[in-house]
Structures are given as C-alpha cells and as structure tokens.
N, C-alpha and C positions, 0 to 999 in steps of 0.2 A: 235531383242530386244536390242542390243548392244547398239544403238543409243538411244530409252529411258531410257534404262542406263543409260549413259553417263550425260545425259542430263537431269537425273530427280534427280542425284547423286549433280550434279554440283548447280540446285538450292536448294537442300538441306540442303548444305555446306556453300548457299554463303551470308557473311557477310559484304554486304555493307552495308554501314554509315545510306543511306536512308530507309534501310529495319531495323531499331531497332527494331521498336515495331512488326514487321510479323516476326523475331527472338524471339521475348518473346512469342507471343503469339502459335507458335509452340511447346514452350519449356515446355508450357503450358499445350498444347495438350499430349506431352509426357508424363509429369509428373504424367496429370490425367490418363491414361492407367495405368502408371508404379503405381498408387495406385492401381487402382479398380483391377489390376490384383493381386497383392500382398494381397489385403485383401482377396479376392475370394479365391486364394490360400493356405493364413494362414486360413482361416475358415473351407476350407474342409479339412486341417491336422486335428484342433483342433476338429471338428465333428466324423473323422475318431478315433482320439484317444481318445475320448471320447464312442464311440464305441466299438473299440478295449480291451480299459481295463475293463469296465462292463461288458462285454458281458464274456470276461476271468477269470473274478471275477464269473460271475454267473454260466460257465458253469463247471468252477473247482471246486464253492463250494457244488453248487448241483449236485445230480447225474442225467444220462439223463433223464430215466422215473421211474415212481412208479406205481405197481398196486396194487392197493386196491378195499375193496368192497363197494358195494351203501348201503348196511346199518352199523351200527356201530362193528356188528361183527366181530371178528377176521378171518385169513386165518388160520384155525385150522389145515391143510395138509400141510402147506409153504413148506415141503421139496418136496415133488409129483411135485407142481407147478414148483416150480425150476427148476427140472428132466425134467417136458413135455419143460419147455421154455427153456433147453439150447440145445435144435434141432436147433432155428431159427439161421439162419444166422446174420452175425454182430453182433453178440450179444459177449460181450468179457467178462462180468462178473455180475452174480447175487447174491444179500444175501437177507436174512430176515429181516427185523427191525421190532423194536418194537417201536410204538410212539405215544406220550397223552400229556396231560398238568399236569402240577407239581407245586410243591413251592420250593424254593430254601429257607433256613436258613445259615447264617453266625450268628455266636452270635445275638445280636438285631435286625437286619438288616433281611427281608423277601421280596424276590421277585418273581412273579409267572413266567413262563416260560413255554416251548415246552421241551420237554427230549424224546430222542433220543436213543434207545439204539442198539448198531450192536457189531457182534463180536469181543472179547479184544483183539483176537491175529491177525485178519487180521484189522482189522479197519473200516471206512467206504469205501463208494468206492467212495469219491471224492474229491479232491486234498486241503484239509483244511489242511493238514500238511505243505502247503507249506507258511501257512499263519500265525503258530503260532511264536506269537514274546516275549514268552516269557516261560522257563521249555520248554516241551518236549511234543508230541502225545504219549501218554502211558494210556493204559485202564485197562492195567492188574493189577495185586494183588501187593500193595504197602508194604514194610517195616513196616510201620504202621498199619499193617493188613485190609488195608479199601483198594478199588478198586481206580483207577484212576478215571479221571472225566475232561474233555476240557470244555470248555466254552469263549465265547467272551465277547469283552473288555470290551464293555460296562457295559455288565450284572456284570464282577468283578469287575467294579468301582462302580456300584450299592451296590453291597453286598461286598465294601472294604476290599475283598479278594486276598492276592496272591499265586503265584502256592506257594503249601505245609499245603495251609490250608485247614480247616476242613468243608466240606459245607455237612448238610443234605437235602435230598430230600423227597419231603413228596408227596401221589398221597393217590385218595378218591377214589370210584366209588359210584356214587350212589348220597345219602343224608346220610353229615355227621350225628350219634348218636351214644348212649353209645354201642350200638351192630353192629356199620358199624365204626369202628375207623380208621383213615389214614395208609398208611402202611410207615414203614420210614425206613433210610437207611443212612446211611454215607460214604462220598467219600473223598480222598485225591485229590486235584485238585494240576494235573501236568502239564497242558497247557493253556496258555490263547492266542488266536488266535484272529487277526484283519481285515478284508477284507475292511474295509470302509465304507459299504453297515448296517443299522442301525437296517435291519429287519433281518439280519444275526448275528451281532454281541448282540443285545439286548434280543433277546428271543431263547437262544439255547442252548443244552447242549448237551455231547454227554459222555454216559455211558456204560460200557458193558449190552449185549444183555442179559443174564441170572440173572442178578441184576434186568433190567426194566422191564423180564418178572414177576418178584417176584412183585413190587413195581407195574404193572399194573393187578394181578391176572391171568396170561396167565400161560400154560403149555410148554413145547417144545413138539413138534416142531409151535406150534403157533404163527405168527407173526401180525403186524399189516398191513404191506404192505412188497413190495418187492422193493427194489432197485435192477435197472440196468443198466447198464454202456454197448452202444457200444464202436467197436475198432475204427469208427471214425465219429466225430459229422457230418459230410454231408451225412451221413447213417443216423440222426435218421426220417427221413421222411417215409423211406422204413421200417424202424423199426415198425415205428409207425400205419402204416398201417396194416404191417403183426400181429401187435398183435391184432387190431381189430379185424381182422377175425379168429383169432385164440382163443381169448377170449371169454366167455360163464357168462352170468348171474351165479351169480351175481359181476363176478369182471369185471373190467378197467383199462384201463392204460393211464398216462396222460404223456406229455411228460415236460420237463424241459421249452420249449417255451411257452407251455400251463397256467403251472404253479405260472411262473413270468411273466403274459402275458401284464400285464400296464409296468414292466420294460423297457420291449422290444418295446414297442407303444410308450413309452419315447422318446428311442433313436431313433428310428425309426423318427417319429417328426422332432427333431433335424434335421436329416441326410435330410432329405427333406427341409425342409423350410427354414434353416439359409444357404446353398448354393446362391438359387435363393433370399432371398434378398438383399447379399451380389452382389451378381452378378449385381443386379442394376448400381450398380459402374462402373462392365465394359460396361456394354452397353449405361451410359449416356456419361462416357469416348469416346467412341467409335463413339458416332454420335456428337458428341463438333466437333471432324475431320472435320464436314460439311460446318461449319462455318471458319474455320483453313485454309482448302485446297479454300473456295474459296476466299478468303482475299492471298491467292497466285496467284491466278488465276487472279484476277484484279490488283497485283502486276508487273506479267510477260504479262499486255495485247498485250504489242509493240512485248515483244518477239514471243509471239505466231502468233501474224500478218507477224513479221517475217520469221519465222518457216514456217509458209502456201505460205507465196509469193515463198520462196526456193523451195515448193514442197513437205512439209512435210505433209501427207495424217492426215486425220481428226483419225483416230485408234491410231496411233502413239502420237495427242496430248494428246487421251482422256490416252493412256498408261502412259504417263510420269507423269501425274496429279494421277491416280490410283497409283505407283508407291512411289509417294509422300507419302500417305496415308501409304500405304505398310512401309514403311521405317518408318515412324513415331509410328506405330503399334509394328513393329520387335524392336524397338528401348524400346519404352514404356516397351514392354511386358518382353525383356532382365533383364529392373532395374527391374521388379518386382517380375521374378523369381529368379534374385540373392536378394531381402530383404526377401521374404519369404523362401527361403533355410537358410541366415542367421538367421531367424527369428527363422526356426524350428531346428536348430544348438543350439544356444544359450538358447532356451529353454529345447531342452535334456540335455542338457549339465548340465546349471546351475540352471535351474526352477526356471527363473525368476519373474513367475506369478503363483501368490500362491490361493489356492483354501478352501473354505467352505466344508471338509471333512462333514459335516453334511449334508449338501444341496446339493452335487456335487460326496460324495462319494469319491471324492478322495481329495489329499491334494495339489499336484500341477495340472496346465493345461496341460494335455498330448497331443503328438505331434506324427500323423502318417501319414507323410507324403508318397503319392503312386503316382508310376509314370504316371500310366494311367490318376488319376488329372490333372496334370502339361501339359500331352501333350492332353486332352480334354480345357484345358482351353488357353493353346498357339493357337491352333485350330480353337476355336470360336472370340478369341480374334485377333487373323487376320484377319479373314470370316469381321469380326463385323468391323474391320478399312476399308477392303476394299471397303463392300459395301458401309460404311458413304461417301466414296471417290468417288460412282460411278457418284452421282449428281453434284457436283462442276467440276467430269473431262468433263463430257459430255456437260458441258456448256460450257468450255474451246473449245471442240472441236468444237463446232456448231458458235465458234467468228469467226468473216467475216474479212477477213484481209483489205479490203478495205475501213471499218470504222475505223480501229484500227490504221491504220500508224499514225498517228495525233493524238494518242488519248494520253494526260497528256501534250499538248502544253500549 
C-alpha cells in the first residue's frame, strides 16, 4: 500500500500550472464535505441540547410519578398508602399532596391557576428550588403572620406581584351560593421561580399542605395524589411497572413521561428528523467526489497508461484513485469538525444565538455536543467519500494503456 501512498499523496499535492481548474474543483469537493459535515454536527449538538436542557427542566420540576384515583375523590388513607409503597424498590421518596384549581388575588388583579399544596418544612420533591430567581423556597409561617407561597414568573407578572406581597387564594367546590361560599386564605409570597417552560411557570403555585387541605375541604391525613421520586430516573420503567401490579382500583400511577407526554414527542421529533435532513449535506457532499475524482482520472490518463506499461496491476490503480477520495474526505471532514467544535465553543461560551424563551423555552440555543456523534458522523462521512470514489477508480483501473499513450496529442 506504500506505493499508492505515495502516489495517490503526490497527485493530491500536485499544483501544476495546467491542472488550475481540477485544483478548484477539488477544493470544492473539500469544502462541500467540510460544510455538510459541520452542519450535521452543529445540528446534532443543538438537537442534543435542546434535549438535554427540557428534559432537565421537566424532570427536575416535576416529580417522577403521581398516584391518584379514577374518580374525583380524595386518597382518604394517604398515610397507609405511603407505608405499603415504601417496600418497593428504587423508590427514594414519597409525600402527600393536596391539588385543585384556585383564583389567585393581588389587589385588582385576579388570576385562576393550579395550587399545589405539600409539606412547609420538607417541600416538594422536585428540584424547583433550584429555579427560583427571586426571595427564597420558604412555605412556612411568615413574620407577617401569613404562610409562604412560590409561584412562577409569569403567573407574578400577571398579578404584578413581588416576593413579600400579599396574594389571597380563593377555592369553591361545588356551585358557587350564599350557603356554599369560597373558602379564602392569605399568603406572603417568598419565591418566584422560572424554568422557561410556560405551562410551568403560568399556572402554578405551591402552598403548604395543611393550608390547601383547609382551602380544599380535606382532612389529614387526606391527600389528593401522592408524589414519588425514584433514586434514579433509568429506574422509573421498572418503577412504573412494579406499581401497576401493585396498584388496586381504584388508584394509578402515572409516570412523569406519561404526564408531559406531547413534550417528550416534541423533542423526540426534533431529535429524529433535523439529523437526517441535515445529513442530506453530507451525502450530496459525498457523491459531488464522483464527478471530482473522475475529472482526475481523465487528468492522470497518460500517467495511468504509464503506470500499467511499468507493471502497475489494475488493484493498485483502482487504490490510489480510492485513496484520493479518501484524502479528500479525511480532509473535508477535519475543517468541519474543528468549525463545529469552534462553533459549539463559542456558543457555550458567549450565546451567540439568542432564542424565543416563549416558543423555545429557553433563551439561548444550547449546545451538547457527544462524542459518540462526531465519531458516528467521521464514520459515515468516510464510508460515504470512499464509496463516491469507488466508480471513477474502477474506471481508472479498467483504462487500456495502449489506447492511452497518445492520448491529449
């Protein structure tokens, strides 16, 4: 293989005067690899991290599964229930919640919403502390004498509330009249949390557990549903199973994937489809070679006639034309995994590409680039030069040198 080395290296290099235009047009060849690989690249970081951060947003703000029942009634025993489920395995933490629909009041301002209520002093059990970007996670009993109260950003730009103000919450059952009155309740709002996510941040509040049981007519130990959190999310399949058969009419349990299940279908989407038609790039890149490698091959026709009178077997020439392809591939695909490493640099870095937080969920284009991509798409993106290269070398090899000494006289 030394000798189409040599030899496949040498016109790859070679810049004679009469070869301009099969120099551009090589350069050519390069260049479109060095895109369609780069783009295919940047697309699967920006698919990935678009991935990555939802999926991180959803699984931290919701808890994994919930069980509730198939009719409107409450789980009047929620403490038993707890008791039998923390036998199962992976299971790392359960509470009670209480949860309905509500109105929100700030002075003139009235918004309805989802309220939420779980214990003051542990909290809920999913990672929204780590989202408030404003006051503090605090449920318990305020200076003011009124309880805490969280809520997202949205909902307090709605009711032009900040942490320390006065928001009451009002809940009905029934049909409102002068003998079924709202029950109401006041809260000091110490937190206001932001995920990005608009069905998170708009309709949500989160209140202690023995306020919502008042404000929903529940007792203790009665809850609405149960939150539970495994110790680790590639456990909740096995979770999710074992509570079916452990489960009895009339509860259920639904899992976090279930729950936001168009979210997941979203990105799921995504992650499928903008790949492969990205990918188009490299594989029109990749067969352009076809025409590339043999506008070489009708360049070198003397030397190849050459080559054969010397003794050089027909494997050897179809190798050094393959080769070519190769090199032009290795070459291509080089520029395009250093712009797209630069590409996914400079967008951690300085998020250069700003994003519709409404539409998009988050505010910049996020970037997770994995290595398994880079070398799946180096991979294919060789496979894909060499075969473009198989038809121009094999014509190369099958040139008759006895027609060729004469040939450009």
């Amino acid at each position: 293989m030394k000798f189409e080395w040599f030899v496949a290296r040498r016109y790859f290099k070679s810049n004679r005067k009469d070869a301009s235009f099969l120099s551009f047009i090589k350069m050519m060849a390069i260049g479109g690899v060095a895109i369609g690989a780069a783009g295919l690249l940047i697309a699967l970081s920006i698919v990935q991290g678009f991935k990555h951060v939802i999926e991180d947003k959803i699984l931290g703000f919701g808890t994994h599964f919930t069980i509730e029942t198939y009719s409107e009634m409450p789980i009047f025993r929620a403490d038993t229930l707890i008791t039998y489920l923390q036998s199962i395995p992976d299971i790392a933490q359960l509470q009670p919640v209480v949860y309905g629909q509500g109105l929100l009041q700030a002075g003139q301002r009235v918004e309805g919403t989802f309220v939420k209520g779980v214990p003051a002093d542990e909290g809920d059990l999913s990672d929204i502390r780590n989202y408030i970007t404003d006051g503090r996670y605090d449920l318990t009993l305020q200076q003011s004498g009124r309880y805490g109260m969280v809520l997202g950003s949205r909902l307090a730009r709605s009711l032009d509330v900040q942490v320390g103000s006065t928001v009451a919450v009002y809940t009905i059952q029934g049909t409102p009249s002068q003998s079924n009155l709202p029950e109401i309740q006041q809260f000091e709002l110490t937190g206001i949390y932001q995920t990005g996510i608009d069905r998170f941040d708009d309709v949500f509040v989160l209140i202690p557990i023995n306020q919502a049981r008042v404000l929903f007519s529940m007792t203790s130990p009665a809850a609405s549903m149960i939150d539970i959190r495994v110790n680790d999310i590639s456990n909740i399949h096995s979770v999710g199973e074992t509570l079916r058969k452990r489960l009895d009419f009339p509860f259920y349990s639904q899992s976090i994937y279930q729950r936001y299940s168009n979210i997941f279908a979203w990105i799921n989407l995504q992650a499928q489809t903008i790949p492969l038609v990205i990918g188009v790039l490299v594989i029109v890149a990749a067969f352009n070679l076809i025409g590339t490698i043999l506008m070489m091959v009708l360049e070198r026709v003397r030397d190849i006639g050459i080559l054969k009178t010397v003794g050089t077997s027909d494997r050897k020439i179809r190798n050094i034309f393959l080769l070519e392809g190769f090199l032009v591939g290795f070459i291509g695909l080089s520029i395009g995994v250093l712009i797209a490493a630069t590409f996914n640099y400079v967008q951690a870095t300085y998020q250069i590409i700003p994003l519709s937080e409404e539409n998009y969920y988050m505010s910049t284009a996020p970037v997770n680039p994995r290595l398994q991509d880079f070398l799946i798409v180096g991979a294919v993106t060789i496979s894909l030069c060499i075969a473009a290269s198989w038809l121009p070398a094999k014509v190369a090899a099958r040139i008759d040198p006895l027609q060729v000494t004469n040939f450009g006289k």
